[in-house]
Structure formats: structure tokens, C-alpha cells
C-alpha positions as a Python dict, from the first residue, in 0.01 Angstrom:
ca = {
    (1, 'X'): (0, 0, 0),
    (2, 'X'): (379, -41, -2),
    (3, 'X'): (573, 236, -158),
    (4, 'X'): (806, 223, -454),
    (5, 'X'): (1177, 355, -440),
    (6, 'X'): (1344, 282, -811),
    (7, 'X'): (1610, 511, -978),
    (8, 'X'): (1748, 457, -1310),
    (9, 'X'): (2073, 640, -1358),
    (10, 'X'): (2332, 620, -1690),
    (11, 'X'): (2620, 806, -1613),
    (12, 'X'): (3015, 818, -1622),
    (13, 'X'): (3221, 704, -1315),
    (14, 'X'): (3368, 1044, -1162),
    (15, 'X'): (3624, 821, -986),
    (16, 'X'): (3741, 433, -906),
    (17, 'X'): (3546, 285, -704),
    (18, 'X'): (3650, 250, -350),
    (19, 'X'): (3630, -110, -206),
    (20, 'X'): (3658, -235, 157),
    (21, 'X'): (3598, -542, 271),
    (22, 'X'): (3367, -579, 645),
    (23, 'X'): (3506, -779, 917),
    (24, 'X'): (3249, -1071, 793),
    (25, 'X'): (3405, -1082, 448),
    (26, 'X'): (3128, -873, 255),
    (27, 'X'): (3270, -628, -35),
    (28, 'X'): (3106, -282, -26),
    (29, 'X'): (3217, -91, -344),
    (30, 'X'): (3180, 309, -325),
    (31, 'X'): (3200, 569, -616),
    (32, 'X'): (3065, 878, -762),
    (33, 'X'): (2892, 878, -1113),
    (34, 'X'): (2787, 1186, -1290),
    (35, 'X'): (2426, 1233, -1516),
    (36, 'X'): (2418, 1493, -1739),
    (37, 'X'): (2131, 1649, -1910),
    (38, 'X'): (2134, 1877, -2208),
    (39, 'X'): (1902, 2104, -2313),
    (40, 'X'): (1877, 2424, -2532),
    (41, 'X'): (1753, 2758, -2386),
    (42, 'X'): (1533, 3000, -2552),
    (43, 'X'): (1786, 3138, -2788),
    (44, 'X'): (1921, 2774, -2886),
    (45, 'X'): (2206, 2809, -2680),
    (46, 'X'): (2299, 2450, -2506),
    (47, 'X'): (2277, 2442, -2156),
    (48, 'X'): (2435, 2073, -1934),
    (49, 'X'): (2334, 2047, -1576),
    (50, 'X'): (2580, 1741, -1456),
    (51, 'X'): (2471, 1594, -1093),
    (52, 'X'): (2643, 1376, -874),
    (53, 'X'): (2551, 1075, -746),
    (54, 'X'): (2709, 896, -449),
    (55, 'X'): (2698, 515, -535),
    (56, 'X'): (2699, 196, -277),
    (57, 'X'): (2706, -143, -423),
    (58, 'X'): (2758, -494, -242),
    (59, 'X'): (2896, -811, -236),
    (60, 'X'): (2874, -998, -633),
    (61, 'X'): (2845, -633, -730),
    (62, 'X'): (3121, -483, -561),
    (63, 'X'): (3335, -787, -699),
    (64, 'X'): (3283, -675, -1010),
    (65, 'X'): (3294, -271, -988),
    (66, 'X'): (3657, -400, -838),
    (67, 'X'): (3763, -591, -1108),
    (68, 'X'): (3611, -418, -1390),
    (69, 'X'): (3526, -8, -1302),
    (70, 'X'): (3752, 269, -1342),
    (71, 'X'): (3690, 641, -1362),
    (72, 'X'): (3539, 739, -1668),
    (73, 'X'): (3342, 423, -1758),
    (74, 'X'): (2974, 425, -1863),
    (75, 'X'): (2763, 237, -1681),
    (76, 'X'): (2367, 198, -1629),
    (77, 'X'): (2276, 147, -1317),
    (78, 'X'): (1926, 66, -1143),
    (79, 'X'): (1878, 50, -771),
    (80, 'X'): (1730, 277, -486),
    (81, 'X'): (1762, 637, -245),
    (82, 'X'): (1840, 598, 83),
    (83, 'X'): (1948, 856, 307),
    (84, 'X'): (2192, 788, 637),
    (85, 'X'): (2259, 1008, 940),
    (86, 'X'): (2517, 1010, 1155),
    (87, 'X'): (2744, 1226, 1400),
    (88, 'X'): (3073, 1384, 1289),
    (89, 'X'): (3325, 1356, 1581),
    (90, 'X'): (3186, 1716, 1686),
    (91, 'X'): (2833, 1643, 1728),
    (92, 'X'): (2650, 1744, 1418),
    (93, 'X'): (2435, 1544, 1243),
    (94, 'X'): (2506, 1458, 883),
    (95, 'X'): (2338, 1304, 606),
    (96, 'X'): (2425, 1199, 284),
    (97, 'X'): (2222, 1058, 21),
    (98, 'X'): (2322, 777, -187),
    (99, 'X'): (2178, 503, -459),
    (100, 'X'): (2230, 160, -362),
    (101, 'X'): (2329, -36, -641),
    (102, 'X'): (2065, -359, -745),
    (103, 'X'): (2137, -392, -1126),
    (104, 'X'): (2438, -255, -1346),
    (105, 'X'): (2557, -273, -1678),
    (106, 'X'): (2852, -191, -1846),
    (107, 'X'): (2792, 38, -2160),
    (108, 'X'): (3159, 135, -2255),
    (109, 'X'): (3456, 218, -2172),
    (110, 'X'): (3476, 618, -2119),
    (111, 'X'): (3688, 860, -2203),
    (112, 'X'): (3964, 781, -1907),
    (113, 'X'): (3916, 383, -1973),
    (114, 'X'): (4166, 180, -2042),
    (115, 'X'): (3999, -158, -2082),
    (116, 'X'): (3858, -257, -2424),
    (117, 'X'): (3441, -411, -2463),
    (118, 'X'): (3561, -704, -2443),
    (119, 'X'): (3732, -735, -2091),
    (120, 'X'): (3452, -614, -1989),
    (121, 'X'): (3130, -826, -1865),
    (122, 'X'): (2813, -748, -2075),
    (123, 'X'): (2598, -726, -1763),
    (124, 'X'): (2601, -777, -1392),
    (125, 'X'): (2303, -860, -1153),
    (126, 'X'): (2411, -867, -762),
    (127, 'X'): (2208, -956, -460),
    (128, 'X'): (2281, -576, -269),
    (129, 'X'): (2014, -726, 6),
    (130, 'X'): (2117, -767, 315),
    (131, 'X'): (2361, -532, 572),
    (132, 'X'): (2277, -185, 513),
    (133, 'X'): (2589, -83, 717),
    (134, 'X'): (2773, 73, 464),
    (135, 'X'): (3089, 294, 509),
    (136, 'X'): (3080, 655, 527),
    (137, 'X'): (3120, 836, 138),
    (138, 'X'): (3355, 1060, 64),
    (139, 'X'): (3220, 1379, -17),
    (140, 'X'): (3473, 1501, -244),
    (141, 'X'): (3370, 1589, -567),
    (142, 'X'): (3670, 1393, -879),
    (143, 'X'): (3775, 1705, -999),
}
């Protein structure tokens, strides 16, 4: 029996969204996004426990994170964990963990936008298949 590997994520872009193009001509978009979940304690007092997510999305995708994204949108994002290793030019192995991108929508415009609803698309569906050679993320956090 095949395993399943989904993640659901609506969340805030903590930065613009970093695009390169590969030698072949494929976009690779890269960005943070926070989640935040509130909750009250046991004397009512609310609580927020914000996590970062290091997001990878491809070609049509990446087109459109380009064109469209900026730090502070809302987005909703579906896709899947994966986990790369690698050496840092002393040795070590690293990893970093990041959700690569199969589904997004936009949901508005955030706080730090400066587009309006309607410049932006109502949804976006990308083939992300494919080369799974991404660039290294930067590990900075936005703020």
C-alpha cells in the first residue's frame, strides 16, 4: 500500500518569492509563509504559535507566484513534505524541510500588499511534477 504525503497550509507570505530560472528554462519560485494558530490557555489568555514554512513551487506555478506574490499575501496552498540533504562547503550534512507547492490560491491581499482582488488570479493549478532539483532555501527567517 502506497503512502500518502498531503499538507494543507493557509498562511501569509513572510517574504517575495525568490525566482530563478534552471539552465533548461524551468521557473522554481522559493518563499517562506507563516501559519498561525490561536488558542486560549486555561485562564482565557490568547496564546499564537506562528510556524514557518519553507515553500518550493515550479514551472506554471512559479510563473505566477512571480507575477502575482508579494510578502504579506494570503494564500492557500496544498502540496507535499519533502526533506533534502546536502553538504555545506565544510562537510556537514544539512537538511531542510520544505512543502512543494501542487495547488494554490490566492485569498487576499495581506497586510504589506499592494495589489487589489482583482489583479489578482482567483486560483492557480501548476504541474510541480517533474525535476526535484530545486535550489538551496534560504534559511533566514523575514523579520
Amino acid at each position: 500500500m502506497a503512502g500518502v504525503n498531503k499538507v494543507i497550509l493557509i498562511g501569509n507570505l513572510g517574504k517575495d518569492p525568490e525566482i530563478k530560472t534552471l539552465e533548461s528554462g524551468v521557473k522554481v519560485a522559493n518563499f517562506s509563509m507563516a501559519t498561525t494558530e490561536v488558542y486560549k490557555n486555561k485562564d482565557g489568555v490568547r496564546n499564537d504559535i506562528t510556524e514557518w514554512h519553507n515553500i518550493v513551487l515550479w514551472r506554471g506555478l512559479a510563473e505566477l507566484a512571480e507575477s502575482y506574490l508579494k510578502k504579506g499575501n494570503q494564500i492557500y496552498l496544498e502540496g507535499r513534505i519533502r526533506t533534502r540533504q546536502w553538504e555545506d562547503k565544510d562537510g556537514n550534512k544539512r537538511y531542510t524541510t520544505e512543502i512543494m507547492g501542487d495547488n494554490l490560491t490566492f485569498l487576499g491581499g495581506g497586510k504589506d500588499s499592494s495589489n487589489t482582488a482583482s489583479e489578482q488570479p482567483k486560483a492557480a493549478v501548476g504541474d510541480n511534477s517533474g525535476d526535484d532539483s530545486s535550489p538551496e532555501v534560504d534559511d533566514d527567517l523575514p523579520f
